[in-house]
Backbone as JSON Lines, residues from 0, in Angstrom:
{"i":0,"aa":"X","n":[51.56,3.63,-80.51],"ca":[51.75,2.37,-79.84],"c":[52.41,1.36,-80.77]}
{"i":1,"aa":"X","n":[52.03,1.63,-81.97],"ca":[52.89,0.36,-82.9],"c":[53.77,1.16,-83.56]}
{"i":2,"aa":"X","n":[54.24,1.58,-83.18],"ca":[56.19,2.31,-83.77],"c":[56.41,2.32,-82.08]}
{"i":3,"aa":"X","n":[56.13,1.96,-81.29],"ca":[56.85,1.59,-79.86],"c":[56.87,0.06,-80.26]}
{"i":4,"aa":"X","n":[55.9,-0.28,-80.46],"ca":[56.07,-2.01,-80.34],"c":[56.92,-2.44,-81.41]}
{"i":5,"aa":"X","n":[56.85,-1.84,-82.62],"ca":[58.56,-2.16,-83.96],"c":[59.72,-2.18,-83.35]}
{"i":6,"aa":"X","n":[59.64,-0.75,-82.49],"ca":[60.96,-0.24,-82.31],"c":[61.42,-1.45,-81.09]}
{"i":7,"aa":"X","n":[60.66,-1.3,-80.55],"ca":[60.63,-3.31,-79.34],"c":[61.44,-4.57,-79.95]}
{"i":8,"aa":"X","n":[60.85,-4.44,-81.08],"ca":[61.19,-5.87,-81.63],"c":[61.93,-5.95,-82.55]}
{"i":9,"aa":"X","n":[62.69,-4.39,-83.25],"ca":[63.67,-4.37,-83.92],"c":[65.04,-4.24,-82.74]}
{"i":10,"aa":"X","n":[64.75,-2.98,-81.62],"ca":[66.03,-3.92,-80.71],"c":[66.2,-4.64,-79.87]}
{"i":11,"aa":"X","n":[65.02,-5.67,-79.67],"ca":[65.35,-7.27,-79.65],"c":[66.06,-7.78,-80.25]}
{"i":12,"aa":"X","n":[65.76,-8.07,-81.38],"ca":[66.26,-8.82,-82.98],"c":[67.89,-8.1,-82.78]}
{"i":13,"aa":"X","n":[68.33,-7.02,-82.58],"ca":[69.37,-6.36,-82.48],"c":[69.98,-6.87,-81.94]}
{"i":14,"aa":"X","n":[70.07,-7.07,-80.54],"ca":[70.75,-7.22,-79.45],"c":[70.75,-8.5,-79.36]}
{"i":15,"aa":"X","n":[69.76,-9.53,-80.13],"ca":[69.98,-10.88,-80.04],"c":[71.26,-11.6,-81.35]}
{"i":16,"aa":"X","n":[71.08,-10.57,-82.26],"ca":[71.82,-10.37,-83.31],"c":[73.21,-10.18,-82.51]}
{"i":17,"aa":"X","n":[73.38,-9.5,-82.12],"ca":[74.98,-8.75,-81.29],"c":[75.69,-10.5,-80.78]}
{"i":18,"aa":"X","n":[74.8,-10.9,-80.22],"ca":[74.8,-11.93,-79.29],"c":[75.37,-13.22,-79.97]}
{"i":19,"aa":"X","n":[74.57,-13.53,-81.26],"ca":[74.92,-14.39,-81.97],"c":[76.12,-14.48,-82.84]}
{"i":20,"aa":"X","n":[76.47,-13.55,-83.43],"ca":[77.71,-13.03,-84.23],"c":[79.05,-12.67,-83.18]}
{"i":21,"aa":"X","n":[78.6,-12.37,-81.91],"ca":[79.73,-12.49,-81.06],"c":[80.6,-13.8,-80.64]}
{"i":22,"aa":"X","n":[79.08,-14.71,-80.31],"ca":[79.34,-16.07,-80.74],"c":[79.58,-15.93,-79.07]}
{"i":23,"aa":"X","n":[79.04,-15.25,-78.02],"ca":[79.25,-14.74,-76.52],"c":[77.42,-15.91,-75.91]}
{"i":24,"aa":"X","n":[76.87,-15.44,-76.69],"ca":[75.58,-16.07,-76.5],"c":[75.71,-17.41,-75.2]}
{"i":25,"aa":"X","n":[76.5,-18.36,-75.26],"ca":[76.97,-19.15,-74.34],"c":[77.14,-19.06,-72.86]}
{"i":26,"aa":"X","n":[77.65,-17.7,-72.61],"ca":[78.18,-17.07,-71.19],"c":[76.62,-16.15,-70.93]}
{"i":27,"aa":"X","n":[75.63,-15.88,-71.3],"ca":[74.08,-15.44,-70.88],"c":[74.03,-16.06,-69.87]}
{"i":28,"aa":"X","n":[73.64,-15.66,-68.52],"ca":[73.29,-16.05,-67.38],"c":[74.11,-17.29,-66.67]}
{"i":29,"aa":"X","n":[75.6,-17.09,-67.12],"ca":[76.66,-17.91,-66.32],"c":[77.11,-17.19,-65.38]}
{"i":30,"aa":"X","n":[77.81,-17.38,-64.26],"ca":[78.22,-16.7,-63.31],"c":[79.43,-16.0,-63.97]}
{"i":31,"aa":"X","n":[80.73,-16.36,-64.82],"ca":[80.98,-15.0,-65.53],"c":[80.64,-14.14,-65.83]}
{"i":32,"aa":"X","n":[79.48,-13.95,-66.06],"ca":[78.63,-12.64,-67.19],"c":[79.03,-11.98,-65.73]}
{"i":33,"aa":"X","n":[78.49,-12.6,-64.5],"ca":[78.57,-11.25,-63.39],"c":[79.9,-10.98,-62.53]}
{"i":34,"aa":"X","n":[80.47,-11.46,-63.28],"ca":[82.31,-11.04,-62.76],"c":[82.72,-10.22,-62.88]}
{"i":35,"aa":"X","n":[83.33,-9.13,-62.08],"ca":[83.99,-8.0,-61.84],"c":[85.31,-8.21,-62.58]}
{"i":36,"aa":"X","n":[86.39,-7.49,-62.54],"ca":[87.54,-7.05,-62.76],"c":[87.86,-8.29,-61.91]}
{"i":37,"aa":"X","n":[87.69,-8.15,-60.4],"ca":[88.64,-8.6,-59.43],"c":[88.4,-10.22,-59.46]}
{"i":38,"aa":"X","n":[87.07,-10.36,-59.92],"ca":[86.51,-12.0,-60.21],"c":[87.61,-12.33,-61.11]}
{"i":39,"aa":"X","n":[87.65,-12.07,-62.52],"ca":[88.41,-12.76,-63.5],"c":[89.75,-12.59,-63.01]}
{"i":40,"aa":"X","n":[90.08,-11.74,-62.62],"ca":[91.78,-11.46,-62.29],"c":[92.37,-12.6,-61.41]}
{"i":41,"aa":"X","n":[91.64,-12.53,-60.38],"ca":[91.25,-14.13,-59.08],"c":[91.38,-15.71,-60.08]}
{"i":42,"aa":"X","n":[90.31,-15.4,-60.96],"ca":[90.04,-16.74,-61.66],"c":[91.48,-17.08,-62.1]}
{"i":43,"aa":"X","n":[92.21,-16.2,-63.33],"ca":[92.97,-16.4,-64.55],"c":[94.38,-16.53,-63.48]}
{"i":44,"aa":"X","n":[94.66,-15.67,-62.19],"ca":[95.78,-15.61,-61.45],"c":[95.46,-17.64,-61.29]}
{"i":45,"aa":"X","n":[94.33,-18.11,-60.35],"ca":[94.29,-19.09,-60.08],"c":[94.51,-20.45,-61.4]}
{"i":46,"aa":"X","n":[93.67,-19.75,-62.75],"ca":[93.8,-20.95,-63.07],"c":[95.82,-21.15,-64.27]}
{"i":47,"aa":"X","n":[96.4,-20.12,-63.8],"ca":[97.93,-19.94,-64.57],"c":[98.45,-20.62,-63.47]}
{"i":48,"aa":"X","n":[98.4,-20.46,-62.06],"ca":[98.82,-21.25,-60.87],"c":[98.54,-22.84,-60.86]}
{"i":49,"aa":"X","n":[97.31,-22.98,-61.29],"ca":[96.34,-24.58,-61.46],"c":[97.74,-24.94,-62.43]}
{"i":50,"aa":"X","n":[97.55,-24.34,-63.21],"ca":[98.27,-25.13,-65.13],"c":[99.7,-25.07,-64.39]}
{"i":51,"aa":"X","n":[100.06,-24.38,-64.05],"ca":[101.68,-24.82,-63.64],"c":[102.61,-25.67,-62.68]}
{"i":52,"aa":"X","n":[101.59,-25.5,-61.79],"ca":[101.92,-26.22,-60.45],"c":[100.96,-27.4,-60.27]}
{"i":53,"aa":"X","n":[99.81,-26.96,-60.04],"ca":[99.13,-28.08,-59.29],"c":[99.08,-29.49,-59.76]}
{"i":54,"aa":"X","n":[98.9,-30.5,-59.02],"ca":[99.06,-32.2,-59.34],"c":[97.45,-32.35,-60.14]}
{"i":55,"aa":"X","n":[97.77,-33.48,-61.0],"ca":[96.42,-33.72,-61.72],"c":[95.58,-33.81,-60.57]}
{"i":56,"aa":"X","n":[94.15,-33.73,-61.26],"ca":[93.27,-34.2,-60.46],"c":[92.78,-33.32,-59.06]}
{"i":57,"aa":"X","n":[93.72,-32.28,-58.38],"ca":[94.04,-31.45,-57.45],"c":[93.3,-29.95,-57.62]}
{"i":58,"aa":"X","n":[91.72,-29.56,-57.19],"ca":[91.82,-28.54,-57.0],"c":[92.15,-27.27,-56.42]}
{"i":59,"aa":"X","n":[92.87,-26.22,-57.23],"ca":[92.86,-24.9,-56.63],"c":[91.43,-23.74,-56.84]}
{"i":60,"aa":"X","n":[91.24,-23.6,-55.43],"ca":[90.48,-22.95,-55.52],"c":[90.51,-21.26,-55.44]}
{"i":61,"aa":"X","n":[89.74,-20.68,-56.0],"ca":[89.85,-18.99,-55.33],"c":[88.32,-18.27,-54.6]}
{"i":62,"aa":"X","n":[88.26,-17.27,-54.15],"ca":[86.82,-16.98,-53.42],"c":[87.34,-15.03,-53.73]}
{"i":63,"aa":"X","n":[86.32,-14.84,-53.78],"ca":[85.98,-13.12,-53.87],"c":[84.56,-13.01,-52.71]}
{"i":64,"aa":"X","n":[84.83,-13.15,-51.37],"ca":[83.37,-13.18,-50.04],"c":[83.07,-11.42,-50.42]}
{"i":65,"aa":"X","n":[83.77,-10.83,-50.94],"ca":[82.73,-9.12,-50.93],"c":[81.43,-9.34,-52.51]}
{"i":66,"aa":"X","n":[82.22,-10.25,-53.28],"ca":[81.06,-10.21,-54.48],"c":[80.53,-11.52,-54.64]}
{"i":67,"aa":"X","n":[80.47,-12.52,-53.45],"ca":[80.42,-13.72,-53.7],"c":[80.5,-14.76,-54.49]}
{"i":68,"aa":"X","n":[81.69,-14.36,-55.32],"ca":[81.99,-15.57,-56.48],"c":[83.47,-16.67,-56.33]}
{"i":69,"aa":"X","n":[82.9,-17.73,-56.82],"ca":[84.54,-18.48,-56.4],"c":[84.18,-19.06,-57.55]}
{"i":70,"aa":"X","n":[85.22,-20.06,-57.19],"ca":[85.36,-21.17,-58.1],"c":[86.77,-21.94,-58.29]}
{"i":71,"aa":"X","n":[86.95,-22.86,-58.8],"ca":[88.27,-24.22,-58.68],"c":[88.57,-24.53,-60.29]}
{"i":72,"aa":"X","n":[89.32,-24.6,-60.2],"ca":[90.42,-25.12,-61.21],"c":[90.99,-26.75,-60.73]}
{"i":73,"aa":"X","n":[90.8,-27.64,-61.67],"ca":[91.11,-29.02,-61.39],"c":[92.3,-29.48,-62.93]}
{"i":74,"aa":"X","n":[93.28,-28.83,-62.83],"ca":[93.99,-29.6,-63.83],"c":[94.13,-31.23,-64.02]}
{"i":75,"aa":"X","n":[94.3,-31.72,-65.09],"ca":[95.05,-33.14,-65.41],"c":[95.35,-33.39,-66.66]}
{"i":76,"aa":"X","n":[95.57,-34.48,-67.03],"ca":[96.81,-34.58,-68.61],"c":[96.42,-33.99,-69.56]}
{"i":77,"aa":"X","n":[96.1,-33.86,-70.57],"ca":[95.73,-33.62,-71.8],"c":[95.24,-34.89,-72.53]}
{"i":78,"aa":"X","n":[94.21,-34.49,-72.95],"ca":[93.51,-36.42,-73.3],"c":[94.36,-36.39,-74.86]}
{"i":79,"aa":"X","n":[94.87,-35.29,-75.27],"ca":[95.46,-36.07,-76.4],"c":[96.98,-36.69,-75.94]}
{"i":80,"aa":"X","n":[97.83,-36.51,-74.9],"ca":[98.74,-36.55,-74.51],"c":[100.11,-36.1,-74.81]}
{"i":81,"aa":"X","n":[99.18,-34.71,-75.12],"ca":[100.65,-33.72,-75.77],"c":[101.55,-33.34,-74.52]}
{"i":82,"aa":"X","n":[102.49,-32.88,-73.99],"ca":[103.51,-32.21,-73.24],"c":[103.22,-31.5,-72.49]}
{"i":83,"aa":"X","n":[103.28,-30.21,-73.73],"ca":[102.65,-28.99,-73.52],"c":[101.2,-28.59,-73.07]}
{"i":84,"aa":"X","n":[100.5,-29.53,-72.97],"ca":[98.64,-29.06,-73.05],"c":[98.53,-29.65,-72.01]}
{"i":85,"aa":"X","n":[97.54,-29.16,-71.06],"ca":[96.68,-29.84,-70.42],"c":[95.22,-29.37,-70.51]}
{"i":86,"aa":"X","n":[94.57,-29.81,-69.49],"ca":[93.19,-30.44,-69.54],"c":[93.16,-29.42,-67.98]}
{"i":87,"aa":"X","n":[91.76,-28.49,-67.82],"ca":[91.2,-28.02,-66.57],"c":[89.98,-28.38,-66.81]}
{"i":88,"aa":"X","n":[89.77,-28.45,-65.37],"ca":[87.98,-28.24,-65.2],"c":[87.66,-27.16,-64.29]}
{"i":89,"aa":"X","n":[86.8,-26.46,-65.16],"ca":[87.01,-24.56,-64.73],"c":[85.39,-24.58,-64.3]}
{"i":90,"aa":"X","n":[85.39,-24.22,-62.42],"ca":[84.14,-24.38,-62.29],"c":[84.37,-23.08,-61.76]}
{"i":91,"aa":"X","n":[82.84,-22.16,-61.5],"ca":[82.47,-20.76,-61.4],"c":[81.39,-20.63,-60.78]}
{"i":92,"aa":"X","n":[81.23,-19.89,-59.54],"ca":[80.1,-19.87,-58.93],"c":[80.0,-18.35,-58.76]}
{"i":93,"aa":"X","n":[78.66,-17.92,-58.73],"ca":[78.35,-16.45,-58.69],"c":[76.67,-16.99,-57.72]}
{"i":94,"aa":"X","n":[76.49,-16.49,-56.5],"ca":[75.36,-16.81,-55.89],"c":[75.15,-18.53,-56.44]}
{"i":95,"aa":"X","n":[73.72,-18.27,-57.05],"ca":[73.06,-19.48,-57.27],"c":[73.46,-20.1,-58.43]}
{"i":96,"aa":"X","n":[74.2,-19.52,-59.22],"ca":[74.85,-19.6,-61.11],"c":[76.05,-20.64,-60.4]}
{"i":97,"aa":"X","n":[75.95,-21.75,-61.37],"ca":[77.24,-22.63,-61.07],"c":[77.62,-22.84,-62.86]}
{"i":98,"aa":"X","n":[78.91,-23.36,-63.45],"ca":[79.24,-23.68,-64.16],"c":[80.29,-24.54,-64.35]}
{"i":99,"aa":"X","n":[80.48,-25.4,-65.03],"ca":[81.41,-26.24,-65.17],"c":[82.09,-26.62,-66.7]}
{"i":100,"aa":"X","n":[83.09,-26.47,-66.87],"ca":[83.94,-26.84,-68.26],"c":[84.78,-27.52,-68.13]}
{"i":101,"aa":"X","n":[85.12,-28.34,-68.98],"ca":[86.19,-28.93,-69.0],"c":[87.11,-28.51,-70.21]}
{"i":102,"aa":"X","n":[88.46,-27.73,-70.05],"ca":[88.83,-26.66,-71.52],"c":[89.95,-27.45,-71.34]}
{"i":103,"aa":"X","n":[90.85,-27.4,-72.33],"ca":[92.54,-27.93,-72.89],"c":[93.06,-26.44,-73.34]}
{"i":104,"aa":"X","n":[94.1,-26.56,-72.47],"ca":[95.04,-25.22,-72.4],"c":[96.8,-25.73,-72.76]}
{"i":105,"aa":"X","n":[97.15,-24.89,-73.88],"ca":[98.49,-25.39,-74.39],"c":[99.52,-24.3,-73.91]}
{"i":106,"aa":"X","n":[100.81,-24.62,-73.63],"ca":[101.61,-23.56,-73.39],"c":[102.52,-23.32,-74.68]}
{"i":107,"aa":"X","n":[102.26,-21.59,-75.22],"ca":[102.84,-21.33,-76.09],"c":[103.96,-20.3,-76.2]}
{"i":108,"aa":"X","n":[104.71,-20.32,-76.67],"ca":[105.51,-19.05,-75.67],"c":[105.62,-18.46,-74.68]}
{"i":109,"aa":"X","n":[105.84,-19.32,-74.11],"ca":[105.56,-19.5,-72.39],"c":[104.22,-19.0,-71.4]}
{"i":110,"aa":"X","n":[103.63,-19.16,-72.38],"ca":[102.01,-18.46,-72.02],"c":[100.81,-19.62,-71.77]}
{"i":111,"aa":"X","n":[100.04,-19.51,-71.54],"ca":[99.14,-20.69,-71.57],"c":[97.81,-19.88,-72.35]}
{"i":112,"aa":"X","n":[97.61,-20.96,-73.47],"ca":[96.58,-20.43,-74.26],"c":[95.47,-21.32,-74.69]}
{"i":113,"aa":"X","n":[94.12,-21.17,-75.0],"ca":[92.86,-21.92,-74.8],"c":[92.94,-22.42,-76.38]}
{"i":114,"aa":"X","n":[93.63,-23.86,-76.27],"ca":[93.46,-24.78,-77.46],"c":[91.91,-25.43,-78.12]}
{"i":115,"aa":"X","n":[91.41,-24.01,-78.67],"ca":[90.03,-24.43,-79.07],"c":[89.83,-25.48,-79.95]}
{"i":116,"aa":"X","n":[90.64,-25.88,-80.47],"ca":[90.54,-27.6,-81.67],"c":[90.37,-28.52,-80.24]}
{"i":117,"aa":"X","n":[91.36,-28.3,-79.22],"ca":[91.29,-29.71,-78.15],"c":[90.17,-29.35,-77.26]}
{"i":118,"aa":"X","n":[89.02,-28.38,-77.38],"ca":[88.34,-28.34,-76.99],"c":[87.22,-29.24,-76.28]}
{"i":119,"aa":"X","n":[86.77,-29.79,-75.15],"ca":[86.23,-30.99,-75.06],"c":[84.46,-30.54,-75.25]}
C-alpha cells in the first residue's frame, strides 16, 4: 500500500512538473484544452480573417454545433500604435468553459505572429 501511495505522489509531482516547465499550466481547464483539430483550425482560420479584414471593435465569430465550441475574435489598434500589430480579444467557449484574452498580434513576413513583449 505505501509503494502504491509513493508511486501516487511521485506521478503527481511528475505530471505537475511537465505542466510547469511547459509553462502550458495556464490553458488547464480552458475550453482550448478541449479543442479538436477542427476547433483550432475554425479558431486560427477565423482569427487570420479577424486580423486582416475585420473593422476595429467588430466581432468575427466561428461555431463547431457537432463539438460545441465557438468563439469571436474582436480586433482593434494596437495600444502601442505600431502599423503592423494589432490588438484581439480571443474569446472561447467549450460547453460551460468560457475564456477571454486580450493578445497583440504583429504581421511578420506576411504572417501574423503572437507579439509576446505586447502582450496585455
Amino acid at each position: 500500500m505505501k509503494r502504491v501511495l509513493v508511486a501516487g505522489i511521485l506521478m503527481t509531482a511528475a505530471v505537475s512538473s511537465v505542466y510547469a516547465q511547459s509553462n502550458l499550466r495556464f490553458l488547464q481547464d480552458t475550453p482550448i484544452s478541449k479543442f479538436k483539430k477542427a476547433d483550432t483550425d475554425l479558431m486560427f482560420k477565423t482569427l487570420y480573417q479577424a486580423l486582416d479584414t475585420a473593422e476595429d471593435g467588430k466581432a468575427v465569430t466561428w461555431e463547431n454545433p457537432k463539438a460545441s465550441n465557438s468563439g469571436s475574435i474582436t480586433p482593434a489598434k494596437d495600444p502601442q500604435g505600431r502599423a503592423d500589430c494589432r490588438q484581439a480579444k480571443v474569446e472561447n467557449r467549450h460547453l460551460t468553459l468560457h475564456s477571454s484574452h486580450d493578445v497583440v498580434f504583429c504581421k511578420v513576413g506576411g504572417k501574423w505572429k503572437w507579439d509576446k513583449a505586447g502582450k496585455q
